[in-house]
DRENMARVEX-169075 format. One record per residue (C-alpha): y, x, z negated; residue in three letters. Coordinates in steps of 0.05 Angstrom, whole numbers, plus 5000, padded with zeros to 4 digits. Each point is the difference from the previous one (the first is absolute). Layout:
! residues N
YXZALA...
! end
This chain:
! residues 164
620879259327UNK503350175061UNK506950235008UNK505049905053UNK506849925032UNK503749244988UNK501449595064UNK504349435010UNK494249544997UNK499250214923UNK505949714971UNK497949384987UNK492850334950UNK506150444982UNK504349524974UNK494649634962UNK496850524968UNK507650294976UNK501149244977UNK493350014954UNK500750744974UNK507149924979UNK498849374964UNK497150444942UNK507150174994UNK502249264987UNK498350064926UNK504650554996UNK506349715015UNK504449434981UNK499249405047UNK507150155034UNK497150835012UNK493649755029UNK503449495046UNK504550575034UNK493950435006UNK495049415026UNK505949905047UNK501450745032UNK491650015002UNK500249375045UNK506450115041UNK498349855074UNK498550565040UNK499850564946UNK493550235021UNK500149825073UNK506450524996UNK497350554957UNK494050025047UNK504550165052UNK505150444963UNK495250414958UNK492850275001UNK494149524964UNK493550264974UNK495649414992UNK493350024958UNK494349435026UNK493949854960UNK493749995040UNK501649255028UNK506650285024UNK505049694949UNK505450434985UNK499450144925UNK505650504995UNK506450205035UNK505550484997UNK506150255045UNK503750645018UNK507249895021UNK502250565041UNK505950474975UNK506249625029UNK500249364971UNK504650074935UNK500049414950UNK503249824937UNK494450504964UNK498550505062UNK504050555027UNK500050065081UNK495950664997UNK493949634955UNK494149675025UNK497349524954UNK494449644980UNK500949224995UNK494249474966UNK493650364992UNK495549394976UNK492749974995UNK496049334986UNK498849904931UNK492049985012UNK501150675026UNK504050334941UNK497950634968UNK496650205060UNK505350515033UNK502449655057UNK506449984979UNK500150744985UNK497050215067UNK505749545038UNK504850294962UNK496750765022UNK500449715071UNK506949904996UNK501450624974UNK495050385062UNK503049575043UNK507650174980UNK498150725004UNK497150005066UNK506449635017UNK503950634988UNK503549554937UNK503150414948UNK499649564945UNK496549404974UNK503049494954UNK497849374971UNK503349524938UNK495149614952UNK500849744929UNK497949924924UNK495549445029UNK495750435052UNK498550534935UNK492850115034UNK503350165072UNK504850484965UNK494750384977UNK496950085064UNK507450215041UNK500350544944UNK493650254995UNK499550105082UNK507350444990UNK505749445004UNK505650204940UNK504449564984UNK507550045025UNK502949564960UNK501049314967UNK502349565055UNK503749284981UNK496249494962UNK495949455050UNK497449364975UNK501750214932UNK495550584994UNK501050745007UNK498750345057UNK499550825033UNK500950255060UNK494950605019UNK500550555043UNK495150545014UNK502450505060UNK494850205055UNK
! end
């Protein structure tokens, strides 16, 4: 497996595999839930934007697919969930013929070398009830969690914070 920065040209593989990956989550949700999420997931130019405004660590297999993906949005960009001095981690997904293998993990620990090399201070990201095997990976590489954030499709969700 080889691992490497996202380009523009990626969002298209992006977008797909995000797409398939999430739709485990389908079964989770009521049918007005998953539509809202299906729909922020396929917005136009969500990924074409956050491979401009953040960094992406892409994982290919050894035909060059991208089978996992993750992004670092620099410190700067407050949201709803994120306070101006937090980066944060947004949509680390890994093909589901690829789970359990640690990809996700090690683009998460990318993030994380890559925010530190950055000079960032902290490191954020939000998740849910749903993502319970994700959760155990943010906490077992040092993320805490900050707090209970509002409710999102109908499910719980935290936002994490580990300083660097």
């Amino acid at each position: 497996m080889k691992f490497r920065s996202g380009t523009p040209t990626d969002a298209q593989a992006i977008e797909r595999l995000i797409i398939d990956t999430w739709q485990q989550f389908e079964k989770d949700l009521t049918s007005e839930n998953w539509n809202q999420l299906s729909s922020i997931l396929t917005r136009e130019n969500t990924y074409e934007s956050l491979l401009k405004d953040a960094t992406s660590f892409v994982c290919e297999n050894e035909k060059g697919e991208i089978i996992g993906v993750g992004f670092l949005v620099p410190s700067g960009n407050p949201t709803d969930i994120y306070t101006a001095d937090q980066s944060y981690i947004r949509l680390v997904t890994v093909s589901d013929a690829y789970k359990g293998l640690k990809f996700g993990q090690k683009i998460t620990e990318l993030c994380i070398q890559y925010a530190k090399q950055s000079g960032e201070q902290k490191i954020a990201l939000h998740t849910s009830e749903m993502m319970f095997k994700a959760r155990h990976i943010y906490e077992k590489l040092g993320f805490k969690i900050l707090r209970e954030i509002e409710p999102r499709f109908g499910k719980r969700y935290w936002l994490y914070e580990m300083d660097l």
